[in-house]
N, C-alpha and C positions, 0 to 999 in steps of 0.2 A: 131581769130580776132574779130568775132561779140561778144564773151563775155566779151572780152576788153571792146570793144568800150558800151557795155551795163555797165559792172563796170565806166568806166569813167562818161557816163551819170547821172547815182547813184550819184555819188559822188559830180560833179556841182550842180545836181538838188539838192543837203543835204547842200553844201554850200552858196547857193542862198535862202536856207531855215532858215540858221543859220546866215547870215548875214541881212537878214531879221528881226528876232526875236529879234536879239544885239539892233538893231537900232533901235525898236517901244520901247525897254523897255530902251531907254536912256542910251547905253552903249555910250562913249568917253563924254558926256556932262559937263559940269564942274559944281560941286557941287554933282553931283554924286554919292555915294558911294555903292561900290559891296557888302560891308558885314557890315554886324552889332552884335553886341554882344547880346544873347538873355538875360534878365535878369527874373528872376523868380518873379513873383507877386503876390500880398497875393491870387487872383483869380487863378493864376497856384497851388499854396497852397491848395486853398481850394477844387477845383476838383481831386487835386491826392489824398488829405486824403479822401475826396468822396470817389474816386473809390479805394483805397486800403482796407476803412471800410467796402464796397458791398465783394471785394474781399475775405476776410479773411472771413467774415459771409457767402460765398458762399463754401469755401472753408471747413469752420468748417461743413458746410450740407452734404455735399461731402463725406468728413470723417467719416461721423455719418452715410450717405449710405440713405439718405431722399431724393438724385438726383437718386438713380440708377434708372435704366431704361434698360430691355432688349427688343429686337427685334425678335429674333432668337432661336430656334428655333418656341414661343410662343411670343404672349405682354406680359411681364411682369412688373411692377416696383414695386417701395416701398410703404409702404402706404400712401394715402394722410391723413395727418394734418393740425392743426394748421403749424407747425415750417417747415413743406415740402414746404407748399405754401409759409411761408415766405421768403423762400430759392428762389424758383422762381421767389418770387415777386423780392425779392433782382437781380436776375438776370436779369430779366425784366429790373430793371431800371438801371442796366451797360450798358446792351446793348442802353438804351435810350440815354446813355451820349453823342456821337457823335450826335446826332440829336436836341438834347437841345442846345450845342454848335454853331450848322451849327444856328437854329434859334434866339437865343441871336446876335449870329455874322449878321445876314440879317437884327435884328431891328436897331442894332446899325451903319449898313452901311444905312438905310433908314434916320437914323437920322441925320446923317453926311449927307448927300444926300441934307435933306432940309434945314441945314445948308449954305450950297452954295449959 
């Protein structure tokens, strides 16, 4: 019986949580809308040809064996280059891509911001 009545608690407390969250983000309000159609922009365009260009020239490294890298049972990797480092730099700046993103998105909410 006490793990009932602990399920059942659960369950209020999740429902009391999720009728919460409806209501602050404007669920039943008229005008409304749940969903929207995402449409592609020449800016979604230009980051995925971005990051597929890094891709495949990281990939082309890969292949050519300018990333290897062993741990085990010695260090070893490949040698460094000119076309090694480029490969990493190419890497580097994939990995950059989410955080380029997060900062462009926080100027342009500042800018909207003082817009108001």
């Amino acid at each position: 019986m006490s793990i009932l009545s602990i399920l059942i608690t659960l369950v209020l407390e999740e429902s009391v949580q999720t009728a919460d969250s409806m209501q602050s983000r404007g669920y039943g309000l008229k005008g409304r809308t749940a969903f929207s159609i995402f449409i592609f922009t020449k800016r979604d365009w230009a980051v995925l040809s971005y990051m597929m260009s890094l891709v495949v020239y990281i990939g082309t490294g890969i292949f050519r064996g300018s990333m290897y890298y062993s741990y085990f049972p010695i260090l070893m990797g490949s040698k460094i280059s000119i076309y090694s480092l480029s490969v990493w730099g190419a890497y580097f700046l994939l990995g950059l891509v989410p955080v380029m993103l997060e900062i462009w998105e926080e100027k342009q909410w500042k800018v909207t911001q003082s817009n108001i």
